[in-house]
Each structure stands twice: as structure tokens, then as C-alpha cells.
C-alpha positions in Angstrom: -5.3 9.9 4.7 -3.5 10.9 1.6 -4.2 7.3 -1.0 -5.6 3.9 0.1 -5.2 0.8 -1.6 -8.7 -0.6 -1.6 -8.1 -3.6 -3.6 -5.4 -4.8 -1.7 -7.2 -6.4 1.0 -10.0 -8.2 -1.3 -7.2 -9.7 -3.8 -4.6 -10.4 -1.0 -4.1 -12.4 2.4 -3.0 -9.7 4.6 0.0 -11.4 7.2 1.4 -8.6 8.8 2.0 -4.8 8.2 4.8 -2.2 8.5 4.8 1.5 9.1 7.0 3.2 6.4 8.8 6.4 5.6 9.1 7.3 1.9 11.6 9.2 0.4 10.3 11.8 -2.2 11.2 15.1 -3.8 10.0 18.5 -3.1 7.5 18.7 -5.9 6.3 15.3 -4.8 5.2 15.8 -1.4 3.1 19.0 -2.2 1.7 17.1 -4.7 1.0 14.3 -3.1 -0.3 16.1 0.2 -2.9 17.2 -2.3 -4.0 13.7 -2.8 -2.8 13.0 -6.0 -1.2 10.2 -5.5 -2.5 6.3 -6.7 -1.4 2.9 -5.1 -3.9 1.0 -7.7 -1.1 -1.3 -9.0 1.6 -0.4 -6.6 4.0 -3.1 -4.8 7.3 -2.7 -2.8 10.7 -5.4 -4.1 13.8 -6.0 -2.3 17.1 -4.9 -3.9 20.4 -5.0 -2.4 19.5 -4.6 1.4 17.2 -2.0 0.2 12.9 -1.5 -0.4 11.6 0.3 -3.0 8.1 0.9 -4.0 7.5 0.6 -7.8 4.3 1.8 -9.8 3.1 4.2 -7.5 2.1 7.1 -9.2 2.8 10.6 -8.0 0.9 13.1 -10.4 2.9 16.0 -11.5 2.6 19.1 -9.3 0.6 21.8 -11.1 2.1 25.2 -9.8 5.9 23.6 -10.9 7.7 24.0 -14.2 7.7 20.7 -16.1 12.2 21.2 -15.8 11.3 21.2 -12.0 8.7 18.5 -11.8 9.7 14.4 -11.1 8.4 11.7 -12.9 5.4 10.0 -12.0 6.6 6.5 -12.2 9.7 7.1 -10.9 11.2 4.3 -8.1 10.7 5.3 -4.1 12.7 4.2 -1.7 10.9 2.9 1.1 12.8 3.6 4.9 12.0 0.5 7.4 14.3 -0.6 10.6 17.1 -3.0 9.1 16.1 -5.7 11.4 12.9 -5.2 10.2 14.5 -5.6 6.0 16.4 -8.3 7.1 13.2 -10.1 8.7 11.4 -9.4 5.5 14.0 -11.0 3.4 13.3 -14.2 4.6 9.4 -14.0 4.1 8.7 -12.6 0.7 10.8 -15.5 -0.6 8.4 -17.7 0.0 5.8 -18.4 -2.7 3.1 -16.5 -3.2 4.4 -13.5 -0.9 4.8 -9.5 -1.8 5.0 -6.3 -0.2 2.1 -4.4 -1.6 1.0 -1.0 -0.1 -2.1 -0.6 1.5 -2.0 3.0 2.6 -0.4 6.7 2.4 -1.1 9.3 5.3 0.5 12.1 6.9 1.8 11.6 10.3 3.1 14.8 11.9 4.9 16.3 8.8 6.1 13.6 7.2 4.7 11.1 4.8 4.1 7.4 6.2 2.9 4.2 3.9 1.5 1.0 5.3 3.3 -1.9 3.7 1.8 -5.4 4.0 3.3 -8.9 3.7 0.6 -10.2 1.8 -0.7 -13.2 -0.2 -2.8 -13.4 -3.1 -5.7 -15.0 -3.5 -6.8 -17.5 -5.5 -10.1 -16.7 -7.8 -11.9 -19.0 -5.6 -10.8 -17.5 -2.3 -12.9 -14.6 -3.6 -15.6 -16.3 -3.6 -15.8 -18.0 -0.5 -14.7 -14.3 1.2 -17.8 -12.8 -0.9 -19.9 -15.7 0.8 -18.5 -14.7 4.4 -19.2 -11.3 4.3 -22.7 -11.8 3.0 -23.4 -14.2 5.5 -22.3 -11.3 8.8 -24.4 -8.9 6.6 -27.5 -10.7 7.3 -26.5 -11.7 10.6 -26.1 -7.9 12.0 -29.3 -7.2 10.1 -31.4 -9.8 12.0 -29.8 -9.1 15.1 -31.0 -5.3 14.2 -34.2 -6.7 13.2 -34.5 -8.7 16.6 -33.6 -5.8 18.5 
């Protein structure tokens, strides 16, 4: 596991999610197989046929010259099936929808991302999730308890 997206899942409706490639540079990959990469604000647009992830920073590699290094906030294109752009299309459309990035991992040697259809939440959605998870909390404890 290379980045996670921790806040995606309390501020969004997760609807269904999508197993990525992710084109980067050399200087990219090294350094992002060292964890420096951050999906805090990160989400994924449709453009022409095409996905690309914007906001998702890369930090610079450390042993590269700065004429060799990228650009941190540089667009990614994201690499998906084109049925599965083309069913996308349709969905993030609708209002309220966006691809936002929940995760970055290796798989093999190559670098995956988890892209979710998601959508947000309103501020008293939070609330009500809060409430939820609260409530299994002391559930599991008194079963524990109980036990």
C-alpha cells in the first residue's frame, strides 16, 4: 500500500470501485514506491474519451536533478477498459457524482489506484454515520462484555 485516501469514505457515498493503471514518469514511480505520494484532495475528470487524475501529488524524487525531476501537480492519466469509460460517462453526469481515488498500491510491478464512483455527503449525513458507528461500537463491546 503505497497512499490511501482516508477521507474519502467518511465525506463520500461509495457506489462502486475500479481497479486502475496510472501512467507516470520514471522519477515518479521511484518516488512514489517510496510512499511519497498524497491523494488528500485528489479526484479523477473525464476528458475526451479519456480519465485523468488531478491534484495528486507526487513529491519530487530526492536522488534526481531538479532538470530530470516532474512536477508534482502535474495531470495522470488514468488507464481503465473503454467499456468501462464509456459506462462511467453516463454516471458521473449525474448530480452529485465524482471519481475520487481511494487508494495507490503496488500490484506485481506496476502501480494500481482504486477509483470510486462516489457521492458526497451532506453535513448531516455525517452525523447520522457518526451515530451508526457509535451505536456497533457499543454493541461488539457488550457482546465482548457478555461473553
Amino acid at each position: 500500500m503505497l497512499a490511501v485516501n482516508r477521507r474519502a469514505r467518511r465525506e463520500y457515498e461509495i457506489e462502486t470501485t475500479f481497479e486502475c493503471g496510472l501512467v507516470l514518469t520514471g522519477t515518479e514511480v521511484k518516488a512514489a514506491r517510496q510512499g511519497r505520494i498524497q491523494l488528500k484532495d485528489a479526484y479523477a475528470k473525464l476528458e475526451n474519451g479519456e480519465i485523468w487524475l488531478l491534484n495528486c501529488h507526487i513529491s519530487p524524487y530526492t536522488h534526481a536533478s531538479a532538470a530530470a525531476n516532474h512536477d508534482p501537480e502535474r495531470r495522470r492519466k488514468v488507464l481503465l477498459h473503454a467499456h468501462e469509460i464509456r459506462r462511467l460517462i453516463g454516471k458521473t453526469e449525474r448530480a452529485g457524482y465524482t471519481l475520487i481515488p481511494l487508494r495507490v498500491y503496488l500490484k506485481g510491478p506496476w502501480i494500481k489506484i482504486e477509483l470510486a464512483l462516489a457521492r458526497g455527503r451532506a453535513r448531516h449525513e455525517h452525523k447520522e454515520e457518526l451515530k451508526k458507528r457509535i451505536q456497533q461500537r457499543e454493541i461488539q463491546q457488550a457482546l465482548r462484555e457478555r461473553r
